[in-house]
N, C-alpha and C positions, 0 to 999 in steps of 0.2 A: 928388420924384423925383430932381433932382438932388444931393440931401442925401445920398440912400441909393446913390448912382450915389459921390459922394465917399469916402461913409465905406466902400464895397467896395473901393478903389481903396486907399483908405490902407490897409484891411485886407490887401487883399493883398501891398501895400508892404513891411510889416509883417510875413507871414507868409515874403516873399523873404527878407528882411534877418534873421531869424532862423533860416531854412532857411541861410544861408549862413556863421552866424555861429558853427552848432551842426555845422555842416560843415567846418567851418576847425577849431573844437578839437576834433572828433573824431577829424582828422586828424593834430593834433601827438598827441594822446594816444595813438593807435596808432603813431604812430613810437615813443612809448616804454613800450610793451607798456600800451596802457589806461590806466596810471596817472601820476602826477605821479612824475616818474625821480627825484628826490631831497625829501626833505621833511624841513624843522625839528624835532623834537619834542622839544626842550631847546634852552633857551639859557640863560647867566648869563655876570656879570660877575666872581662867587668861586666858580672853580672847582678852589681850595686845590691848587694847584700851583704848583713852587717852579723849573722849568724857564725859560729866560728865553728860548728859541727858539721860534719855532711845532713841533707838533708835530701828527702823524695814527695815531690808531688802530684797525685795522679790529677791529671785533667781531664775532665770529660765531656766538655762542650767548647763552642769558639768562648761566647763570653770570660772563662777562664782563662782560657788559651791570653785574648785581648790584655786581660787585666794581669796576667805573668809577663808578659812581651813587654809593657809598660813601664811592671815596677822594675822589671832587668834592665829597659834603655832610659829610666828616669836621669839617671846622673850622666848619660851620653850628650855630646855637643854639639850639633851639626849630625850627626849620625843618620843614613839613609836608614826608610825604615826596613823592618827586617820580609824579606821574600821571602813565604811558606809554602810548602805544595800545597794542592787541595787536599783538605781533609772530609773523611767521612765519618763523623763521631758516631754512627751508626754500627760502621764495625771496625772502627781503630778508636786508640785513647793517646794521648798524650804523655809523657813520663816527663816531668822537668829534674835533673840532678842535679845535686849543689855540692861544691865539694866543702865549700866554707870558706871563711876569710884565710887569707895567707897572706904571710908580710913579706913578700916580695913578688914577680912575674915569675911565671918558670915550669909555673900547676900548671896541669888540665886534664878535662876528661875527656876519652876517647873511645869510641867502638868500635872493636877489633874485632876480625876472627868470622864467621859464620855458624858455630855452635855457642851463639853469647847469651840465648835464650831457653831456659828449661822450664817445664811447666808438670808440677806434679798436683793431680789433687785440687784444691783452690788458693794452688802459691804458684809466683812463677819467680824463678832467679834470673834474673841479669848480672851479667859478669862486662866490664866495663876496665879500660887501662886508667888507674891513676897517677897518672906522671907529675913527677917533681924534677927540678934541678938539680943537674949533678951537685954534690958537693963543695967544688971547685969552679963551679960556674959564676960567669959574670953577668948579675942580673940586676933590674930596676929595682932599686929598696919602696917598693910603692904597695901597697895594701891591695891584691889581687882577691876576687872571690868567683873562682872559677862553675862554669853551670854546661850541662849537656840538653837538649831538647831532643827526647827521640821519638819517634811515631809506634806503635806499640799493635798489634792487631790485638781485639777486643778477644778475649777467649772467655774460660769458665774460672779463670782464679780473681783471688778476690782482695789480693794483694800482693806485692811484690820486694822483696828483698834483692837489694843489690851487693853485689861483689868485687872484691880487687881480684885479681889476678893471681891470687896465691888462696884464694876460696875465702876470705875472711867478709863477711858481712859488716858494709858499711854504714847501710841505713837501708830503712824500708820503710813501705806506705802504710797505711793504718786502716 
Protein backbone atom coordinates (compact mmCIF):
# COMPACT_ATOMS: atom_id res chain seq x y z
CA UNK A 1 0.00 0.00 0.00
CA UNK A 2 2.47 2.20 0.79
CA UNK A 3 4.52 1.46 -2.42
CA UNK A 4 1.46 2.42 -4.56
CA UNK A 5 0.61 5.54 -2.21
CA UNK A 6 4.64 6.47 -3.21
CA UNK A 7 4.64 5.79 -6.64
CA UNK A 8 1.02 8.07 -7.18
CA UNK A 9 2.86 10.68 -5.35
CA UNK A 10 5.97 10.71 -7.55
CA UNK A 11 3.47 10.39 -10.44
CA UNK A 12 1.92 13.14 -9.74
CA UNK A 13 5.17 15.13 -9.02
CA UNK A 14 5.86 14.25 -12.20
CA UNK A 15 2.86 15.08 -13.88
CA UNK A 16 3.14 18.92 -11.89
CA UNK A 17 6.76 19.42 -13.22
CA UNK A 18 5.85 18.64 -16.70
CA UNK A 19 2.38 20.54 -16.64
CA UNK A 20 4.74 23.41 -15.61
CA UNK A 21 7.45 22.91 -17.84
CA UNK A 22 5.25 22.58 -21.19
CA UNK A 23 3.56 25.66 -19.70
CA UNK A 24 6.63 27.91 -19.47
CA UNK A 25 7.53 26.96 -23.31
CA UNK A 26 4.43 27.46 -24.41
CA UNK A 27 4.48 30.57 -23.11
CA UNK A 28 7.78 31.90 -24.61
CA UNK A 29 6.72 30.33 -27.91
CA UNK A 30 3.57 32.35 -27.94
CA UNK A 31 5.43 35.50 -27.25
CA UNK A 32 7.05 34.68 -30.49
CA UNK A 33 4.10 33.88 -32.49
CA UNK A 34 4.19 29.75 -31.87
CA UNK A 35 7.39 29.24 -33.29
CA UNK A 36 11.21 29.57 -32.64
CA UNK A 37 11.67 33.72 -33.71
CA UNK A 38 14.95 32.81 -35.54
CA UNK A 39 16.38 29.68 -36.67
CA UNK A 40 19.98 28.35 -38.21
CA UNK A 41 19.41 26.46 -41.57
CA UNK A 42 22.96 27.12 -43.02
CA UNK A 43 26.07 27.62 -41.68
CA UNK A 44 29.74 27.31 -42.95
CA UNK A 45 33.08 28.39 -42.53
CA UNK A 46 33.68 29.11 -46.95
CA UNK A 47 31.15 31.11 -47.78
CA UNK A 48 33.49 32.57 -50.97
CA UNK A 49 33.24 36.02 -50.05
CA UNK A 50 35.96 38.50 -50.57
CA UNK A 51 34.30 41.42 -48.18
CA UNK A 52 36.56 41.83 -45.13
CA UNK A 53 33.57 43.47 -42.70
CA UNK A 54 30.63 41.71 -41.37
CA UNK A 55 27.88 42.06 -43.37
CA UNK A 56 23.59 41.35 -43.29
CA UNK A 57 21.49 40.43 -46.08
CA UNK A 58 17.74 40.43 -45.98
CA UNK A 59 16.17 38.04 -48.51
CA UNK A 60 12.95 38.00 -49.31
CA UNK A 61 12.02 35.63 -51.90
CA UNK A 62 13.41 31.99 -53.25
CA UNK A 63 15.03 33.81 -56.42
CA UNK A 64 17.37 35.48 -53.80
CA UNK A 65 17.53 33.00 -51.55
CA UNK A 66 19.05 30.75 -55.23
CA UNK A 67 21.23 33.42 -56.24
CA UNK A 68 23.00 33.71 -52.33
CA UNK A 69 23.22 29.78 -52.15
CA UNK A 70 25.24 30.11 -55.43
CA UNK A 71 27.53 32.86 -54.93
CA UNK A 72 28.31 30.99 -51.24
CA UNK A 73 28.98 27.38 -53.09
CA UNK A 74 30.58 29.18 -56.26
CA UNK A 75 34.17 28.29 -55.13
CA UNK A 76 32.99 24.57 -53.57
CA UNK A 77 34.23 21.39 -55.37
CA UNK A 78 32.19 18.39 -55.49
CA UNK A 79 29.98 19.89 -52.86
CA UNK A 80 26.48 18.24 -52.37
CA UNK A 81 24.05 20.90 -52.85
CA UNK A 82 22.73 22.66 -49.90
CA UNK A 83 19.16 20.91 -48.23
CA UNK A 84 16.74 23.75 -47.12
CA UNK A 85 13.46 23.45 -45.14
CA UNK A 86 10.55 24.63 -46.98
CA UNK A 87 10.21 28.13 -46.89
CA UNK A 88 7.31 30.43 -46.89
CA UNK A 89 8.46 33.81 -47.95
CA UNK A 90 4.85 34.94 -47.19
CA UNK A 91 5.54 34.87 -43.58
CA UNK A 92 9.15 34.22 -42.92
CA UNK A 93 12.45 36.04 -44.58
CA UNK A 94 15.74 34.94 -44.84
CA UNK A 95 18.75 36.66 -42.85
CA UNK A 96 22.21 35.78 -44.56
CA UNK A 97 25.22 36.83 -42.01
CA UNK A 98 28.78 37.34 -43.00
CA UNK A 99 31.34 37.65 -40.70
CA UNK A 100 34.01 38.50 -43.38
CA UNK A 101 37.20 37.35 -44.52
CA UNK A 102 39.54 36.01 -41.86
CA UNK A 103 43.09 34.65 -42.48
CA UNK A 104 42.72 31.60 -40.94
CA UNK A 105 39.74 28.61 -39.89
CA UNK A 106 38.65 28.86 -36.50
CA UNK A 107 35.59 31.92 -37.15
CA UNK A 108 32.01 31.24 -36.98
CA UNK A 109 28.72 32.28 -36.49
CA UNK A 110 26.46 30.70 -34.18
CA UNK A 111 22.82 30.86 -32.83
CA UNK A 112 22.63 30.43 -29.38
CA UNK A 113 20.20 30.81 -26.56
CA UNK A 114 16.29 31.19 -27.14
CA UNK A 115 15.99 35.09 -26.34
CA UNK A 116 18.42 35.88 -29.48
CA UNK A 117 15.52 37.94 -31.00
CA UNK A 118 14.06 41.40 -30.00
CA UNK A 119 11.76 43.42 -31.86
CA UNK A 120 10.96 46.99 -30.84
CA UNK A 121 9.25 49.37 -33.03
CA UNK A 122 10.33 48.67 -36.86
CA UNK A 123 13.88 47.18 -35.62
CA UNK A 124 14.57 43.81 -34.58
CA UNK A 125 18.03 42.74 -32.96
CA UNK A 126 19.69 39.54 -33.32
CA UNK A 127 22.23 38.60 -30.90
CA UNK A 128 24.39 35.75 -32.66
CA UNK A 129 27.96 33.86 -30.90
CA UNK A 130 30.91 35.26 -32.87
CA UNK A 131 33.58 32.75 -32.35
CA UNK A 132 37.11 32.95 -33.05
CA UNK A 133 40.21 30.74 -32.11
CA UNK A 134 41.70 30.65 -29.01
CA UNK A 135 44.92 32.38 -29.14
CA UNK A 136 46.98 29.38 -28.71
CA UNK A 137 45.13 27.34 -31.07
CA UNK A 138 46.42 25.29 -34.06
CA UNK A 139 44.55 26.23 -37.05
CA UNK A 140 44.62 26.19 -41.11
CA UNK A 141 46.64 29.52 -42.28
CA UNK A 142 43.82 29.58 -45.22
CA UNK A 143 41.50 32.64 -45.83
CA UNK A 144 38.08 31.54 -44.17
CA UNK A 145 34.91 33.92 -44.59
CA UNK A 146 32.60 32.58 -42.37
CA UNK A 147 28.31 33.12 -43.12
CA UNK A 148 25.14 32.17 -40.87
CA UNK A 149 21.70 31.53 -43.07
CA UNK A 150 18.76 31.87 -40.64
CA UNK A 151 15.07 31.66 -41.30
CA UNK A 152 13.48 34.86 -39.60
CA UNK A 153 9.54 35.16 -39.24
CA UNK A 154 8.34 38.18 -41.18
CA UNK A 155 6.96 40.63 -38.43
CA UNK A 156 6.59 44.72 -38.51
CA UNK A 157 10.35 45.80 -38.40
CA UNK A 158 11.86 47.00 -41.18
CA UNK A 159 15.30 46.31 -40.58
CA UNK A 160 17.52 44.56 -38.39
CA UNK A 161 20.79 45.04 -36.64
CA UNK A 162 22.86 42.16 -35.30
CA UNK A 163 24.92 41.49 -32.20
CA UNK A 164 27.83 39.90 -30.53
CA UNK A 165 27.30 38.66 -27.37
CA UNK A 166 28.48 41.37 -25.33
CA UNK A 167 25.65 43.73 -27.08
CA UNK A 168 27.96 45.60 -29.64
CA UNK A 169 26.46 45.92 -33.07
CA UNK A 170 28.02 44.24 -35.93
CA UNK A 171 26.15 45.04 -38.95
CA UNK A 172 22.63 45.50 -40.06
CA UNK A 173 20.31 45.49 -42.92
CA UNK A 174 19.40 48.70 -44.61
Amino acid sequence: MMMARLSMTTVLGLLVLLTTACQSWAERGAHQGGKLAAEAIYASQHCGRSQTTPKATWIDDAGQLEASIRQIRADMLGGKPVDLPALDFQHEIILLVEMGQRPTLGYWLELTGTDNLRISQDQAQLTLDWSHPPADALVAQTISSPCLLLKLERGSYASIQVLDGHGAIKTSTH
